[in-house]
C-alpha positions as CSV (number, residue, x, y, z in Angstrom):
1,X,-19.3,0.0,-46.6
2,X,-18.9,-2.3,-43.9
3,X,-17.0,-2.4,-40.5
4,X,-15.5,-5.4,-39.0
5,X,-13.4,-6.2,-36.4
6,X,-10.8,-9.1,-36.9
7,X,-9.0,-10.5,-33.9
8,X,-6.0,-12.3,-35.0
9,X,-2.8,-11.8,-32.6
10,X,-0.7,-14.2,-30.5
11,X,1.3,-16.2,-33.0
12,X,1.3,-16.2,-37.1
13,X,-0.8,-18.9,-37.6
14,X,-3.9,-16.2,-35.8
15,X,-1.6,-13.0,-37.3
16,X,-1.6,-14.2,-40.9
17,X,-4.9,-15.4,-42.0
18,X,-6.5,-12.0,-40.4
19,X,-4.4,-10.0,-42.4
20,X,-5.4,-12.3,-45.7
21,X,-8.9,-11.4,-44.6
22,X,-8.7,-8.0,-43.7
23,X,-6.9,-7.4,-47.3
24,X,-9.5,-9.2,-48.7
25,X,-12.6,-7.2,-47.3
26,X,-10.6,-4.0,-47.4
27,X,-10.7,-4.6,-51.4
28,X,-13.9,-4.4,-51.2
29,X,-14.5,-1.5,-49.8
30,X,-15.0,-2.0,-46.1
31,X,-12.6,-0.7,-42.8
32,X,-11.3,-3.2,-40.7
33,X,-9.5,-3.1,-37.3
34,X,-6.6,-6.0,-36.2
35,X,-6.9,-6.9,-33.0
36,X,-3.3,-8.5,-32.1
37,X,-1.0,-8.6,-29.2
38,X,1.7,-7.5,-27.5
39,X,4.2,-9.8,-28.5
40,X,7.1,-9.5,-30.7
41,X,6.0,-11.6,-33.2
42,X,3.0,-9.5,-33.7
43,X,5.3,-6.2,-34.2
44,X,7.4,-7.4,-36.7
45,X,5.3,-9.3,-38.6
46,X,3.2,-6.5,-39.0
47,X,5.9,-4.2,-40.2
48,X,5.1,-5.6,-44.3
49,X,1.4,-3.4,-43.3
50,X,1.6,0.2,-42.6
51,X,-1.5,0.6,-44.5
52,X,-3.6,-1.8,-41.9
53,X,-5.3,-0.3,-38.8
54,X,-3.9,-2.4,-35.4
55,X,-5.1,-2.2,-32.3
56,X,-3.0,-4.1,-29.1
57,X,-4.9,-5.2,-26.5
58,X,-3.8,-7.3,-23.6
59,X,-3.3,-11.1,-23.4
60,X,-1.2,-14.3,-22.9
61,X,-1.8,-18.1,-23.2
62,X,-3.9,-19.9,-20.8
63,X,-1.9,-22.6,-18.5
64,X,-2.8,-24.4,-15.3
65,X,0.1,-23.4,-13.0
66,X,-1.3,-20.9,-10.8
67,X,0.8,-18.3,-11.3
68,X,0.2,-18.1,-14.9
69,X,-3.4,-19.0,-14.7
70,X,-3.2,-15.8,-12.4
71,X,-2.1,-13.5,-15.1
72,X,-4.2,-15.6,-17.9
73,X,-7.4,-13.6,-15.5
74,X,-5.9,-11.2,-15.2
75,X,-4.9,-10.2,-19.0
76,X,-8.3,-11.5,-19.7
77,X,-10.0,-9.4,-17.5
78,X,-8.4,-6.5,-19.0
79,X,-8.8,-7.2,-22.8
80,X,-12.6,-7.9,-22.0
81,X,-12.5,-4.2,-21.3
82,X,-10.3,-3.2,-24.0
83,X,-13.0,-5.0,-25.8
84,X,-15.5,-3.4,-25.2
85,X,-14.8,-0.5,-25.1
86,X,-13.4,-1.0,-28.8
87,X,-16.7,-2.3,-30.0
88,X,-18.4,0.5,-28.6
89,X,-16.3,3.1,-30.2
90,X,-15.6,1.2,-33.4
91,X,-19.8,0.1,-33.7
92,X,-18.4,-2.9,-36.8
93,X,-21.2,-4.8,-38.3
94,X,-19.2,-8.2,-37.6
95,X,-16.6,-9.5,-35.2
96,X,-14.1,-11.9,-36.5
97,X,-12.0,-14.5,-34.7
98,X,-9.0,-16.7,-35.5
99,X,-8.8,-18.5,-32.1
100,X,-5.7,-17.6,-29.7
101,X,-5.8,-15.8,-26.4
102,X,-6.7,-13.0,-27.9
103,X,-9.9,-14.1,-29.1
104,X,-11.6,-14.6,-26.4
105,X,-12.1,-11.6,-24.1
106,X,-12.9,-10.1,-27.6
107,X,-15.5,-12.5,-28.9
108,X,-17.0,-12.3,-25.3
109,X,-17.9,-8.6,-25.9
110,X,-19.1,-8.4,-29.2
111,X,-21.5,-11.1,-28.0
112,X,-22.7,-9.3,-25.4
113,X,-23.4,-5.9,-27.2
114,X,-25.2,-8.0,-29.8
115,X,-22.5,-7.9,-32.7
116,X,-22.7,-10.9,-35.2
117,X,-19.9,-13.0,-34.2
118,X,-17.9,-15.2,-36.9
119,X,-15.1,-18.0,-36.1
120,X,-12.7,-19.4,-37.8
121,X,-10.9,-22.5,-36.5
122,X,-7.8,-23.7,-38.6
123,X,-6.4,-26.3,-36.8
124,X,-8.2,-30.0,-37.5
125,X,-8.8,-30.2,-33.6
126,X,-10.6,-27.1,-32.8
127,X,-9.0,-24.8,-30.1
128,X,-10.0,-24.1,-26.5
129,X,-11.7,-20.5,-27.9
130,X,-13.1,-21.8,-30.4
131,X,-14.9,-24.7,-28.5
132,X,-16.4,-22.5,-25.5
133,X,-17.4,-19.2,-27.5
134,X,-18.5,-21.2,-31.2
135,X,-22.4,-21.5,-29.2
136,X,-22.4,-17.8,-29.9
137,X,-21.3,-17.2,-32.9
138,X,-23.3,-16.7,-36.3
139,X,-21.0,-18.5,-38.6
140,X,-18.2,-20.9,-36.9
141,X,-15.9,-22.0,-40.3
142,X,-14.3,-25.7,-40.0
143,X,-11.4,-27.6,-41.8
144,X,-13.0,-29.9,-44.5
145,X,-14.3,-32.8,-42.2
146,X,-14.0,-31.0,-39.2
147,X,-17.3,-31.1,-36.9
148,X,-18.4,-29.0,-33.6
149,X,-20.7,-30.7,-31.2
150,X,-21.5,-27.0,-29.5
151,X,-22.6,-25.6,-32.8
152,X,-25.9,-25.8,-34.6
153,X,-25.5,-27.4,-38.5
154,X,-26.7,-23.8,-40.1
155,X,-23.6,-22.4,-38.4
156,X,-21.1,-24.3,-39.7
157,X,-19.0,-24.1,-43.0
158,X,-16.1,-26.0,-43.8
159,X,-13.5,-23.4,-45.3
160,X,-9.6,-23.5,-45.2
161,X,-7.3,-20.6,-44.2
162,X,-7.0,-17.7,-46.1
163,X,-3.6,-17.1,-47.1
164,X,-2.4,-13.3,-47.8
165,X,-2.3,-12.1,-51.8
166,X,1.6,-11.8,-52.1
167,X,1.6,-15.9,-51.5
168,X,1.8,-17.1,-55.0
169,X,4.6,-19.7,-57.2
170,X,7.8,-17.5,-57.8
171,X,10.4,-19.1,-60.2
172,X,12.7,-20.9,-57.7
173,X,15.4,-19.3,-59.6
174,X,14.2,-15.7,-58.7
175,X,13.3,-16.5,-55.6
176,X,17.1,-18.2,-54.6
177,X,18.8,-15.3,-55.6
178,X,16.1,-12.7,-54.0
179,X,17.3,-14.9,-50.5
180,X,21.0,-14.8,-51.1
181,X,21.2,-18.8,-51.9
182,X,23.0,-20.4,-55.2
183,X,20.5,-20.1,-57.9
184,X,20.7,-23.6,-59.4
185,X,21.2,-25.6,-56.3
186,X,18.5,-27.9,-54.8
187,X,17.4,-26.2,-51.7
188,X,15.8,-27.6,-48.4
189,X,14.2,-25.0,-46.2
190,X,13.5,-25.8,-42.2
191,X,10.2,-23.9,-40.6
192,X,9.6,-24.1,-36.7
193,X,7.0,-21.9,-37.3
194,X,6.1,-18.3,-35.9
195,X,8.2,-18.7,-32.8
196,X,10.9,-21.0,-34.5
197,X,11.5,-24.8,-33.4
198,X,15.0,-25.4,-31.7
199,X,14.7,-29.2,-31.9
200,X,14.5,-28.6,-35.9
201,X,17.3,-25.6,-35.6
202,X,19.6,-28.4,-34.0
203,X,18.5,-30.6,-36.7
204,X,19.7,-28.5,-39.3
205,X,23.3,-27.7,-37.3
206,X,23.6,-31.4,-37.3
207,X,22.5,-32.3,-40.6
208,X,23.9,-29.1,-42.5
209,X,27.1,-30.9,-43.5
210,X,25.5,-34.1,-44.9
211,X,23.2,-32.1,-47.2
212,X,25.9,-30.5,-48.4
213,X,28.1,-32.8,-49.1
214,X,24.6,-34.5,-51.5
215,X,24.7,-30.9,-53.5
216,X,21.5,-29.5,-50.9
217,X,21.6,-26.0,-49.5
218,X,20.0,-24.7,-46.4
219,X,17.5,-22.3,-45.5
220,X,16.5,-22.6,-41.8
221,X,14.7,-20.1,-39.8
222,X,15.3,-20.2,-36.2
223,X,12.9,-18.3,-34.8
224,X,13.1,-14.5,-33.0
225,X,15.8,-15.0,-29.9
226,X,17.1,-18.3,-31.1
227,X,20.4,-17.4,-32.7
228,X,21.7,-14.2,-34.6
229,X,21.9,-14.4,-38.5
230,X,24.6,-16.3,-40.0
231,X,25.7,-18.2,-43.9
232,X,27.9,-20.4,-44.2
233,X,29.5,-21.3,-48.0
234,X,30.4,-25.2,-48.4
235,X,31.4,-27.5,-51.0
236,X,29.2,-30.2,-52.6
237,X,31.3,-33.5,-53.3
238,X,30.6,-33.1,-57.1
239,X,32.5,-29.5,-56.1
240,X,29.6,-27.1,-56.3
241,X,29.1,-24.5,-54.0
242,X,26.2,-24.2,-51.6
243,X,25.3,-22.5,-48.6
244,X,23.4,-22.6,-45.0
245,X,21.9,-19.8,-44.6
246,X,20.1,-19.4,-40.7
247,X,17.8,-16.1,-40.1
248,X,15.8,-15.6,-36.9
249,X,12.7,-14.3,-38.9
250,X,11.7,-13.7,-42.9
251,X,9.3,-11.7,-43.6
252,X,9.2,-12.9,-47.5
253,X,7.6,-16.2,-46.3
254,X,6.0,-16.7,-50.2
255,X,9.6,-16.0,-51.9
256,X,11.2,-18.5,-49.2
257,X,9.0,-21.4,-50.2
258,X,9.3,-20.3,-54.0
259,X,13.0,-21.1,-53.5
260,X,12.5,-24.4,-51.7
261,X,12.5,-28.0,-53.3
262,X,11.6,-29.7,-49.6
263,X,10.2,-28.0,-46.8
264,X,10.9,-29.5,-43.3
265,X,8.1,-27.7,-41.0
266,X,6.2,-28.0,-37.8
267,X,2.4,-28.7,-38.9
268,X,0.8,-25.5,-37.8
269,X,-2.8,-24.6,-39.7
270,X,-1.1,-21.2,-40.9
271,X,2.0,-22.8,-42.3
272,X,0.6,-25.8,-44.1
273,X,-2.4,-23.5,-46.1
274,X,1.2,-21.9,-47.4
275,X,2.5,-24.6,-48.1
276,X,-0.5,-25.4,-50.0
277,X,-0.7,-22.3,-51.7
278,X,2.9,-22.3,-52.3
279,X,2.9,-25.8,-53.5
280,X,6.0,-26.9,-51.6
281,X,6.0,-30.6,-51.0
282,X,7.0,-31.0,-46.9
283,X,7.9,-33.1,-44.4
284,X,6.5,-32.5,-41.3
285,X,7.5,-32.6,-37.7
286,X,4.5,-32.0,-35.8
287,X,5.0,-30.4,-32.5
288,X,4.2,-33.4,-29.6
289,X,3.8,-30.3,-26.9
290,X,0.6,-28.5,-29.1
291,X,-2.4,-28.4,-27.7
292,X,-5.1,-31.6,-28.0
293,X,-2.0,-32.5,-30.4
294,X,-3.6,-30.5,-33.0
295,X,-0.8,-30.3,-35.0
296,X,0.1,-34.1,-35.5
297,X,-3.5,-34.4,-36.6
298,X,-2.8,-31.4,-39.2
299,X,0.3,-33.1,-40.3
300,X,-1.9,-36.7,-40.6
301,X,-4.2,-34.7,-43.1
302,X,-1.4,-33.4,-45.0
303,X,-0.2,-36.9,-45.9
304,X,-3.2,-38.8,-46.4
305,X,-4.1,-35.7,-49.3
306,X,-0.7,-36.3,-50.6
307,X,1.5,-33.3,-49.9
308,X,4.0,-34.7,-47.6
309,X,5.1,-37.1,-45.2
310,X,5.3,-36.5,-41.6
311,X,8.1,-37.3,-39.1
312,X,7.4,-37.9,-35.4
313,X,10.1,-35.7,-33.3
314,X,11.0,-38.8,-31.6
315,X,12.2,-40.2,-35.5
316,X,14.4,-37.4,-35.8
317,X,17.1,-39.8,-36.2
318,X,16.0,-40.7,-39.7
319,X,14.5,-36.9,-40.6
320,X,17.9,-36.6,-42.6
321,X,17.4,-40.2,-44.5
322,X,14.3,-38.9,-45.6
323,X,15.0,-35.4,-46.5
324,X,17.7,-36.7,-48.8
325,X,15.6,-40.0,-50.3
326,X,13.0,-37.1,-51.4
327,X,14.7,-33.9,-52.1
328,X,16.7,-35.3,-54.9
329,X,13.7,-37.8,-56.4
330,X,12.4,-35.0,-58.8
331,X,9.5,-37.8,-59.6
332,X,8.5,-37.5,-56.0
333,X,8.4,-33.8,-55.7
334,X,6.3,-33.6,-58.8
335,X,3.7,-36.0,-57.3
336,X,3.7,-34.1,-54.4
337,X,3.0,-30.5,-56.1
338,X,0.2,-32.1,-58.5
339,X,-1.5,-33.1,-55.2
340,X,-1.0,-29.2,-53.6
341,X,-2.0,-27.8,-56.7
342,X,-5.3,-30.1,-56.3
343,X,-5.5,-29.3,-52.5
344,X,-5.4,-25.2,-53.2
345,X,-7.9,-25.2,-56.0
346,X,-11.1,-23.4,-53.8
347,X,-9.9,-19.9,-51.9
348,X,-10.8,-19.4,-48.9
349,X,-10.9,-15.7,-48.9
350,X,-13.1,-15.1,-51.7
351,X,-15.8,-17.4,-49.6
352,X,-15.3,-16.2,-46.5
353,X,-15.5,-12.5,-48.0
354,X,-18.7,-12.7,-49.5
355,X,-20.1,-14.4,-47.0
356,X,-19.1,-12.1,-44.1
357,X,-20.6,-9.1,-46.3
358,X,-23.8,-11.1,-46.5
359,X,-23.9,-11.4,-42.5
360,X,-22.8,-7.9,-41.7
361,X,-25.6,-7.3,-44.2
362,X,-27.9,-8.9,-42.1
363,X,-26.6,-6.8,-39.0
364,X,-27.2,-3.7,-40.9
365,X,-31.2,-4.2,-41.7
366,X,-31.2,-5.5,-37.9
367,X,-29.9,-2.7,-36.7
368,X,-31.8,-0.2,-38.7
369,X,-34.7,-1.0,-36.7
370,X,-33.6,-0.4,-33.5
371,X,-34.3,2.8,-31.5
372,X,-31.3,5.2,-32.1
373,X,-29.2,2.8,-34.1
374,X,-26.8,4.8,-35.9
375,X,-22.9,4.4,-37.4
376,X,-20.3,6.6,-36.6
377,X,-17.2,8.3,-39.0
């Protein structure tokens, strides 16, 4: 048995993909610590877990202003402790990052007490974290045709996200009824990601009458603290029923995009590998705020392998146009799930799996020949 350490908090892009892993390895017979923050995306999403060890350690997002660059030292300063102090007690054979502010007071330690250190960058630019700490790491895994100028060529692997087990194709039928949605009506579902979109939210408000009217129901989630729950029952022209149903947060992410014809998303790393999985054609907003515009070059990828289109925020005007020209061209969605199904053949996890027990391997026989190297309980 292995130990690792997988830090993974901040948003559920990071949250997600360490939990994939950390099911993955635990499979397999090794323990695993989460490191993830103190947000409150991070509490609920973890909820689903109770059989996963978490640990919170201090952290928020770095910014220039000085008063949250301030606190950016200052909650670094203290997970660096938290860190170490971790590593020390825990003594895991590997340290695992998914980028974030979380990462990198963590990484920073297990570097320094000579812990093989493993990255994962997701997004198709590579993160601030990943960029500064990759130099140290043992294994730094890439998108597909992603490259790191900081990181030696035996480092590198190109490997997608892992995507948690209970992602998998649910009859949409099923999975409508399992969310409270009319079983045999086309159904659009709107995404702003882990910490909801309101541009996309008013989108929907707007638009939720003209879908309706074309026989589409609504499933948009708004994001924690943007609006309380709320369905509302309309009539198609043709006389059918749908609904618009608007949750803060779902926690039954794979059933929700079971039940969807068309996704319209933001183009996070996290959401688009379950999209992939879940083979839900999309259209995608990217977000024009996200760092290095990561996300518009996510969304760019998406379309050129065939799984999408993608909208610019500033085209919102025609977002509805669009969401009605495809959700009700079954020829269209069909192209679009052949070239999913083709974009989710390899799996992540099982690579990144094996390959982690082969480095913590490594640590192991290094280890062993160290004066007064030992594991604890």
């Amino acid at each position: 048995m292995s130990r690792f350490l997988i830090s993974c908090g901040g948003t559920g892009g990071h949250l997600s993909p360490g939990i994939a892993l950390a099911e993955g390895l635990i499979e397999r017979g090794h323990r695993v610590k989460l490191l993830i923050s103190q947000k409150r995306v991070d509490a609920r999403l973890i909820e689903k877990y109770p059989a996963l060890e978490f640990v919170r350690i201090p952290g928020t997002g770095f910014a220039w202003r000085p008063v949250a660059l301030a606190r950016f030292c200052w909650h670094q300063t203290c997970g660096f402790g938290a860190s170490l102090r971790l590593v020390r007690r825990f003594q895991p054979d590997a340290v695992v990052g998914f980028g974030g502010f979380t990462s990198a007071a963590f990484i920073a330690a297990g570097a320094l007490l000579g812990v093989p250190v493993v990255l994962h960058e997701s997004n198709r630019v590579p993160g601030r974290a990943i960029r500064l700490l990759g130099r140290f790491a043992k294994r730094v895994y890439l998108p597909p045709g992603v490259s790191l100028g900081s990181v030696g060529a035996a480092a590198l692997r190109e490997v997608g996200l892992p995507v948690r087990r209970e992602f998998r194709r649910q009859p949409d039928v099923e999975a409508r009824v399992a969310l409270g949605l009319e079983r045999d009506a086309k159904t659009v579902v709107v995404l702003g990601g882990s910490q909801g979109a309101s541009a996309l939210n008013e989108w929907a408000r707007r638009e939720m009458p003209v879908l309706a009217a074309a026989g589409l129901q609504l499933y948009c989630v708004t994001g924690l603290g943007k609006g309380e729950p709320e369905t509302v029952e309309m009539r198609a022209r043709g006389g059918g029923r749908v609904r618009a149903v608007f949750a803060p947060f779902c926690d039954r992410m794979s059933t929700l995009l079971s039940a969807a014809d068309l996704v319209v998303s933001r183009a996070g790393a996290g959401t688009l590998a379950e999209l992939i999985r879940s083979t839900a054609p999309a259209l995608l907003v990217p977000y024009p705020q996200a760092a290095d515009n990561h996300q518009a070059a996510n969304a760019d990828y998406f379309q050129r392998e065939g799984g999408g289109e993608v909208i610019a925020q500033t085209e919102l005007t025609r977002l509805g146009e669009r969401v009605l020209a495809v959700a009700l061209a079954d020829d269209v969605l069909a192209a679009y799930r052949q070239n999913l199904e083709r974009m989710g053949r390899v799996d992540p996890l099982a690579y990144m799996v094996g390959d982690l027990e082969a480095i913590a391997g490594q640590g192991k026989k290094r280890a062993a020949i160290l004066p007064g190297a030992a594991g604890v309980a």
